[in-house]
VEXDREN-2710 file (C-alpha; in Angstrom, 1 decimal):
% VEXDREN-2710
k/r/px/py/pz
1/UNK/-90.3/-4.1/166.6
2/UNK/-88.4/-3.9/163.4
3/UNK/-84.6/-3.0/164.2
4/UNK/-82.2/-1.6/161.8
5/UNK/-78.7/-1.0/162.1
6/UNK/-76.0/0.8/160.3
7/UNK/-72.4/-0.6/158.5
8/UNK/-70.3/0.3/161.7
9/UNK/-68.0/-2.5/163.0
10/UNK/-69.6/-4.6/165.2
11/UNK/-66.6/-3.8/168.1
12/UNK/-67.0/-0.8/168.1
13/UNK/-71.0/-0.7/168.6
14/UNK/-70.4/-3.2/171.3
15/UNK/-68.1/-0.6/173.0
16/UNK/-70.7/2.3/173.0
17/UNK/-72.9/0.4/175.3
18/UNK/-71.1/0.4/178.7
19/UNK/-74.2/0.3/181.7
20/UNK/-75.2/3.5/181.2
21/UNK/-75.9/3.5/177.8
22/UNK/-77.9/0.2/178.2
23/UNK/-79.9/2.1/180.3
24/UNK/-80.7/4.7/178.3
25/UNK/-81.3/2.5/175.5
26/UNK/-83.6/0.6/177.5
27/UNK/-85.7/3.6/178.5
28/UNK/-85.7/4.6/174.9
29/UNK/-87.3/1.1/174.3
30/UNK/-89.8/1.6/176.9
31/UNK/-90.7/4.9/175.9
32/UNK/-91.4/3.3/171.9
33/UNK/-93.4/0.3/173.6
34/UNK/-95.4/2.0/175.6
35/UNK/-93.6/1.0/178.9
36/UNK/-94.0/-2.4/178.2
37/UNK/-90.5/-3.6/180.1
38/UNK/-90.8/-7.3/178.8
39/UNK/-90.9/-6.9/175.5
40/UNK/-88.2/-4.1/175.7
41/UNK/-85.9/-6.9/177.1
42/UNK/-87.3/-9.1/174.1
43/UNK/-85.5/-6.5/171.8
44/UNK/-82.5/-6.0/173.7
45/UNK/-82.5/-10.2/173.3
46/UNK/-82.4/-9.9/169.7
47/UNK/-80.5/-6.9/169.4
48/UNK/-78.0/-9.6/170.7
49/UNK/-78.6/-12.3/168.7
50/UNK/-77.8/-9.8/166.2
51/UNK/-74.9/-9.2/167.4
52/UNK/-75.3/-5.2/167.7
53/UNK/-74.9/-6.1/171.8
54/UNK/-71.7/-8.1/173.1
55/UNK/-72.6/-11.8/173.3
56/UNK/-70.8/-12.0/176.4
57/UNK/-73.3/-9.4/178.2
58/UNK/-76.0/-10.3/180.5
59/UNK/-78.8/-9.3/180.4
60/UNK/-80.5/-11.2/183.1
61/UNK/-77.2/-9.5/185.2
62/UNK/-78.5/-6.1/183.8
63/UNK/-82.1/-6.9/184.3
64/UNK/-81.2/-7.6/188.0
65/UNK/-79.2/-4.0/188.3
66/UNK/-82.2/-2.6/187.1
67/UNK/-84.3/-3.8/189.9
68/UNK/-81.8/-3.1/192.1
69/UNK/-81.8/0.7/191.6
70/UNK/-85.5/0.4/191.7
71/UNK/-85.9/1.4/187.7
72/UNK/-87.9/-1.7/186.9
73/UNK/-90.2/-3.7/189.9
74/UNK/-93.2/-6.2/189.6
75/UNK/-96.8/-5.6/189.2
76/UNK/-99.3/-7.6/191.0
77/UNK/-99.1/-10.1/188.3
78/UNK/-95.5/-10.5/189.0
79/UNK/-95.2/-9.3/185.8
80/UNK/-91.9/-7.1/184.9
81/UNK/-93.2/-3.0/185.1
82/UNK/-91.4/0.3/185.5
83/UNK/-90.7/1.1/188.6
84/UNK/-90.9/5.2/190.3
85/UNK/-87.7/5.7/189.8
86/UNK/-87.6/4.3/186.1
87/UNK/-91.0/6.6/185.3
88/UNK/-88.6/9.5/186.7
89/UNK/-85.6/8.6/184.6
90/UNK/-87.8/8.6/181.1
91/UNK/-88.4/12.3/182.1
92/UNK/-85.2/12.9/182.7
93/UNK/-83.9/11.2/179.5
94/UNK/-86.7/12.8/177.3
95/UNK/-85.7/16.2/178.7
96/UNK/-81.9/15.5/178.6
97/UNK/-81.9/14.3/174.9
98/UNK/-84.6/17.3/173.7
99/UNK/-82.4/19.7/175.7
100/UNK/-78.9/19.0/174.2
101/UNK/-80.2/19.0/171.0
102/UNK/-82.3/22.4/171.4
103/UNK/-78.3/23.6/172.5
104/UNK/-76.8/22.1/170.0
105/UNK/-79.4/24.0/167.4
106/UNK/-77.7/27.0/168.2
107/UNK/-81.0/28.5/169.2
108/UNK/-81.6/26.9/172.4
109/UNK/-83.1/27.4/175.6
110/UNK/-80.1/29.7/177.0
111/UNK/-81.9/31.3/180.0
112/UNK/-83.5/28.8/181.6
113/UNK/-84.0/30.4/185.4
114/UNK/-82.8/28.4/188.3
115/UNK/-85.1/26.8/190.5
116/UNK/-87.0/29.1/193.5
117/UNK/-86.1/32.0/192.0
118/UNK/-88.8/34.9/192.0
119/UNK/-87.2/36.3/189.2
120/UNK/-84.8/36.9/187.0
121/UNK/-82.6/39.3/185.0
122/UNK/-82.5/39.4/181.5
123/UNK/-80.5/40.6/178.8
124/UNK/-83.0/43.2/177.0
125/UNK/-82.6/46.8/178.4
126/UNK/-85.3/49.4/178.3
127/UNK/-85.0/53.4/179.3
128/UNK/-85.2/54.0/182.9
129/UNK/-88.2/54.8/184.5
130/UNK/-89.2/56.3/188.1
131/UNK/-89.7/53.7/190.3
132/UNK/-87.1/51.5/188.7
133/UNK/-85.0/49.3/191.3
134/UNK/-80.9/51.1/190.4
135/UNK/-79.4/47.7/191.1
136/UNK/-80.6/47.1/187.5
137/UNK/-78.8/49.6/185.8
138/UNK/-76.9/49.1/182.9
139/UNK/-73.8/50.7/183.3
140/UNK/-72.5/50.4/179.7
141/UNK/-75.7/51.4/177.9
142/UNK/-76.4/54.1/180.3
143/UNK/-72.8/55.7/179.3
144/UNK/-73.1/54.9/175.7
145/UNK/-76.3/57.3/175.2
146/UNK/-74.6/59.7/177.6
147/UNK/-71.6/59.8/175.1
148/UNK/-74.1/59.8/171.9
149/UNK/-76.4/62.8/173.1
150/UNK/-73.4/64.9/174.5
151/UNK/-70.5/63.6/173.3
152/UNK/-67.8/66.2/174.6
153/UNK/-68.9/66.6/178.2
154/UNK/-70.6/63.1/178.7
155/UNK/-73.0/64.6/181.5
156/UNK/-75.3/61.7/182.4
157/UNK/-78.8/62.8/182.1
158/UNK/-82.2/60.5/183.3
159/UNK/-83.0/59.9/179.2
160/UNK/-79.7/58.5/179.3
161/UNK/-80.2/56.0/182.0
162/UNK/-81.5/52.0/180.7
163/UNK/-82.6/49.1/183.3
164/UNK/-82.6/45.6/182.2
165/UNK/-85.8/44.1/182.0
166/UNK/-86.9/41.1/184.7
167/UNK/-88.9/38.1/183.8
168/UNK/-91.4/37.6/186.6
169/UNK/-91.5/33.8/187.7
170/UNK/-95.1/34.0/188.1
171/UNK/-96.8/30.4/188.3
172/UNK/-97.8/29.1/184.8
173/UNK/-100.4/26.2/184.5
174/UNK/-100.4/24.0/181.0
175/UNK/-102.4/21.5/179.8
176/UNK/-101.1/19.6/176.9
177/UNK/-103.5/17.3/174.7
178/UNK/-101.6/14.8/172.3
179/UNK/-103.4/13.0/169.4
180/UNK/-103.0/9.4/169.7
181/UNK/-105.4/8.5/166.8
182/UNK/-104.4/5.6/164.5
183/UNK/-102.5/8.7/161.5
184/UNK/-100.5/9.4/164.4
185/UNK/-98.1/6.2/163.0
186/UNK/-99.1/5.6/159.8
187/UNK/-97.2/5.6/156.5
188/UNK/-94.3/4.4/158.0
189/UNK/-93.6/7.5/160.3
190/UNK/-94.1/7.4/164.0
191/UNK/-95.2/11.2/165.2
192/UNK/-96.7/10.0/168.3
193/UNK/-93.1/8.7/169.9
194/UNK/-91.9/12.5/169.3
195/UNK/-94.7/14.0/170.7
196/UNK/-95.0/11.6/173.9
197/UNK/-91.2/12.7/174.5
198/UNK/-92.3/16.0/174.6
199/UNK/-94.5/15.5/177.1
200/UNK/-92.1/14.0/178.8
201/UNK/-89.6/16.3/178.8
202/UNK/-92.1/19.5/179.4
203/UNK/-92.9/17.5/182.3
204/UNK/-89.4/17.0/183.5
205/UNK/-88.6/20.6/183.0
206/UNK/-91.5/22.1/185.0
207/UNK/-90.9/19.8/188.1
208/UNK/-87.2/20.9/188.3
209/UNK/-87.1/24.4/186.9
210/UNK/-90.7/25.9/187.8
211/UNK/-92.0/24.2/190.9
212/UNK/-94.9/26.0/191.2
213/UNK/-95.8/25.6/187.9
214/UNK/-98.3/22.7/187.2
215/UNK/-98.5/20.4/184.0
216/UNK/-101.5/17.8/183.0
217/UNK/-101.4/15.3/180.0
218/UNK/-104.3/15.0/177.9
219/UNK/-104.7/12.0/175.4
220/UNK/-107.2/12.5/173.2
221/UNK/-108.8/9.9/170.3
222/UNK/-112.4/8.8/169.9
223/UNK/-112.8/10.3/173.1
224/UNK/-110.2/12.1/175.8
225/UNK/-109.1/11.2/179.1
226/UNK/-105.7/12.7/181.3
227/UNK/-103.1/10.5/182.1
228/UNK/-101.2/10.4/185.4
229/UNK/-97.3/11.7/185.2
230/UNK/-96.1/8.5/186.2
231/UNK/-98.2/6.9/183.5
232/UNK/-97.2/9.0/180.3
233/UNK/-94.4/6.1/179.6
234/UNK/-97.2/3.9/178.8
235/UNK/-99.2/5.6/176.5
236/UNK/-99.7/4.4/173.1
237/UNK/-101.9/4.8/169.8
238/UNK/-105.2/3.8/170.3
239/UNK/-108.6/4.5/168.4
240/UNK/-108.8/5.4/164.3
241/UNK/-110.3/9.1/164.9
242/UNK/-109.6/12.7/166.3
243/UNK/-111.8/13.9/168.9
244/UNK/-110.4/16.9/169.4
245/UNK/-113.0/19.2/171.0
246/UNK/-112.7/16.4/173.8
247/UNK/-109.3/16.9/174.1
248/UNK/-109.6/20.5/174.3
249/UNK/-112.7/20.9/176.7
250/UNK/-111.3/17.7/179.4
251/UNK/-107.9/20.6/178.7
252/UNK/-110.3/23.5/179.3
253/UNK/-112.2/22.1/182.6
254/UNK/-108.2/20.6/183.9
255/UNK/-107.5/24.9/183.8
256/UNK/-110.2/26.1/185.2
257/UNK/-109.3/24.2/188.5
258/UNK/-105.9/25.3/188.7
259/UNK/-105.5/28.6/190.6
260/UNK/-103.2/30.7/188.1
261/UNK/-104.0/33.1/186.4
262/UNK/-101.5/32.1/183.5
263/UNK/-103.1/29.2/181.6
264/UNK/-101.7/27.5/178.7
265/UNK/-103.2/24.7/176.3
266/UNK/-100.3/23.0/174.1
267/UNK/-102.5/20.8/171.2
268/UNK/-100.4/18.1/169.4
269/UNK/-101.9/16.4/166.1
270/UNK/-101.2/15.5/162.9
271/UNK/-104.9/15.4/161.4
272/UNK/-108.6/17.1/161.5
273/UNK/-111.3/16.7/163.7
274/UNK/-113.5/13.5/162.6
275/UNK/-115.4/13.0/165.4
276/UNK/-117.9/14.2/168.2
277/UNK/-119.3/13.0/171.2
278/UNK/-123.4/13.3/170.9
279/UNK/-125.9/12.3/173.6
280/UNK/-123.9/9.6/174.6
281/UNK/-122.7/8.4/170.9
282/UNK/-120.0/8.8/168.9
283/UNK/-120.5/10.9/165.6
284/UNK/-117.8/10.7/162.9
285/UNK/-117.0/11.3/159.7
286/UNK/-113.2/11.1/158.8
287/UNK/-114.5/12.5/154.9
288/UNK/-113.0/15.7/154.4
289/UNK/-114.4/18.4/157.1
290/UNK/-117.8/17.7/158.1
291/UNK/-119.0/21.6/159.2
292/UNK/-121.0/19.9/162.7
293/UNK/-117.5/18.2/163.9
294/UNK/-115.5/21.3/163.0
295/UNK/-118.2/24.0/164.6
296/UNK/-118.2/22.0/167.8
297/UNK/-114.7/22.0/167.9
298/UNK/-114.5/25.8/167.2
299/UNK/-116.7/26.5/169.9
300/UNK/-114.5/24.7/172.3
301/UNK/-111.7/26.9/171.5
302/UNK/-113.9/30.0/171.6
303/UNK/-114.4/28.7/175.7
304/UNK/-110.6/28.6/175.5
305/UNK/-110.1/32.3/174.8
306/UNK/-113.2/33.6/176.6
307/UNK/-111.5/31.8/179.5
308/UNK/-108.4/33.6/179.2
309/UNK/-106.4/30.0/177.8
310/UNK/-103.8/30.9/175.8
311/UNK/-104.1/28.1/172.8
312/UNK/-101.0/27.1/170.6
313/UNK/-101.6/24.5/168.2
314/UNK/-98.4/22.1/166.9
315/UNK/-99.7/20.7/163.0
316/UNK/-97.4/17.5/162.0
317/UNK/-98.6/17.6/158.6
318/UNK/-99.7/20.4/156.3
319/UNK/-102.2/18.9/154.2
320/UNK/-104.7/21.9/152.2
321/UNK/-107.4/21.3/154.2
322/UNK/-105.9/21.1/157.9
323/UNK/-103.9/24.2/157.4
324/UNK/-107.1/26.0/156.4
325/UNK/-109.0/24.3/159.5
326/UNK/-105.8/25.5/162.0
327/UNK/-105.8/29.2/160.5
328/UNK/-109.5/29.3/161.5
329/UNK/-109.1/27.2/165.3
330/UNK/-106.5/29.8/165.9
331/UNK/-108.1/33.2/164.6
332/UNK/-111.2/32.0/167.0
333/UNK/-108.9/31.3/169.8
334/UNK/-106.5/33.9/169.0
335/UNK/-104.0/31.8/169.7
336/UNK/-100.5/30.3/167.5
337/UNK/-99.9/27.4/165.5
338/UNK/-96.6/25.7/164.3
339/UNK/-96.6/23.7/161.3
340/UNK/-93.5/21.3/162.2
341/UNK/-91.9/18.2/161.6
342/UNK/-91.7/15.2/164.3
343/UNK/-87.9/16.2/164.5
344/UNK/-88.9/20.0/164.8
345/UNK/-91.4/19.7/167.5
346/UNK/-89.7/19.8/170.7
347/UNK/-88.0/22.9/169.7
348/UNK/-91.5/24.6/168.8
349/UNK/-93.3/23.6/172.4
350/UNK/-90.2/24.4/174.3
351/UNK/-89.5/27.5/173.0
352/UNK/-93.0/28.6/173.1
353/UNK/-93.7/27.3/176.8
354/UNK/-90.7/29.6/177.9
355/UNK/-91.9/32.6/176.0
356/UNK/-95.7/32.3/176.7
357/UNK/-94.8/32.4/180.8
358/UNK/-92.4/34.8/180.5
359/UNK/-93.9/38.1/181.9
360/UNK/-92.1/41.6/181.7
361/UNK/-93.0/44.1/184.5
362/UNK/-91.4/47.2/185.7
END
């Protein structure tokens, strides 16, 4: 792993890294390596030699505290691995970092409900209906239209009266499917780090906030498979194409076995469909669009809708003939798509995951 480093004065990076910060730049490492903990330690070794860590640190001392906490363990092998509590601190990280930044953005995730709520208030006001609960009045903009249809006597009047609105914590089930195909770090951009962080922190997010909620991982290259919560640290880039009617159908079938009635399908790539799954072979063509890989895929998202799966697609690249591919995916799935940068994407999934299971009743 090629590691770069700034002009700041060597003291004063040594300072930033007390034990905590080691950590979290340890999990960082893990996350980028595919939870390989050895050669994470490798860079941490050179990041040394290089002076960016305090020579008088060591690691072997911090390498034992990790074990301790039970962050890192030993396989089988006896071989160095992530431990439970490590896989749970990744989340927590991912979801910690994407969080404070989606705050700092102004634009952030400001109402996120506590957990085992049934529901909760909102903001937005709406006239008053019969039937409405009272303990939702809004005083203020109940006198306010008093004092605008009748200024002088102010008589209260039932048009007057506004409730706010409740967002119904209603179970929501989401599968999202990631591409790891080889584009995913090409040209000297890694999009498949942001995305796996993501995943990470959607994941962290729905086990604390929404416990009823349920979340499964897709991968998806020449072919798809679902990967384990506590095994999403490891995931790396993998095979040259982009099945992605596997990903969505091994999405689609992961759906139909949850019990909600809410479904959700988050798709993550940066590149067209290239390849197809045939009587047991593998058909590609990573030319342009070929019209059999495309169709195929098209009618997987047509299951989607016909399913009731609400599809929203996240592009990382807007080449000509991809955006033209995503219009049509998402006018047959009449679903959304974001066109967004790596840096961008967290606040695009987030965002949309909040508003997609948000559900206004009266």
């Amino acid at each position: 792993m090629d590691v770069r480093y700034g002009e700041l004065p060597l003291d004063l990076l040594r300072a930033l890294f007390t034990f905590e910060e080691l950590k979290k730049l340890f999990l960082d490492l893990v996350t980028r390596l595919g939870g390989d903990v050895e050669e994470a330690m490798e860079v941490m070794r050179r990041l040394q030699e290089r002076g960016i860590l305090d020579p008088a640190l060591d690691l072997d001392d911090f390498l034992a505290a990790l074990e301790e906490k039970g962050i890192v363990g030993r396989d089988a092998d006896g071989a160095l691995a992530l431990a439970g509590a490590g896989e749970r601190q990744i989340r927590r990280a991912a979801f910690e970092e994407i969080f404070t930044s989606l705050q700092k953005s102004g634009g952030g995730l400001h109402a996120l409900p506590r957990a085992g709520t049934g529901s909760e208030q909102l903001e937005e006001t709406r006239p008053w209906e019969f039937g409405d609960d009272l303990s939702r009045l809004d005083g203020i903009r109940t006198v306010t239209n008093a004092a605008r249809r009748d200024p002088e006597t102010l008589a209260l009047a039932p048009e007057d009266f506004e409730v706010h609105e409740v967002e119904h914590q209603s179970a929501c089930a989401t599968a999202i499917a990631i591409d790891i195909s080889h584009s995913m770090i090409l040209y000297g951009e890694d999009r498949f780090t942001p995305a796996k962080k993501v995943a990470l922190a959607l994941t962290e997010l729905i086990l604390s906030k929404y416990p009823k909620d349920t979340i499964d991982v897709v991968l998806f290259g020449d072919d798809a498979v679902q990967v384990p919560i506590d095994s999403l640290s490891k995931a790396q880039v993998g095979p040259f194409h982009t099945n992605t009617k596997a990903g969505l159908a091994l999405c689609r079938g992961i759906l139909q076995g949850r019990r909600s009635r809410n479904r959700q399908l988050f798709l993550i790539t940066d590149g067209k469909p290239s390849c197809i799954r045939e009587n047991g072979q593998l058909y590609k063509n990573p030319f342009g669009l070929d019209l059999k890989i495309v169709n195929r895929t098209l009618d997987e998202a047509e299951r989607c809708r016909r399913e009731g799966i609400q599809l929203t697609t996240f592009m990382l690249a807007t080449d000509p003939g991809l955006v033209d591919f995503v219009d049509t995916l998402t006018k047959v799935a009449r679903g959304r798509a974001y066109y967004a940068a790596s840096d961008d994407l967290a606040s695009f999934v987030f965002r949309d995951y909040i508003r997609n299971r948000r559900k206004l009743f009266r």
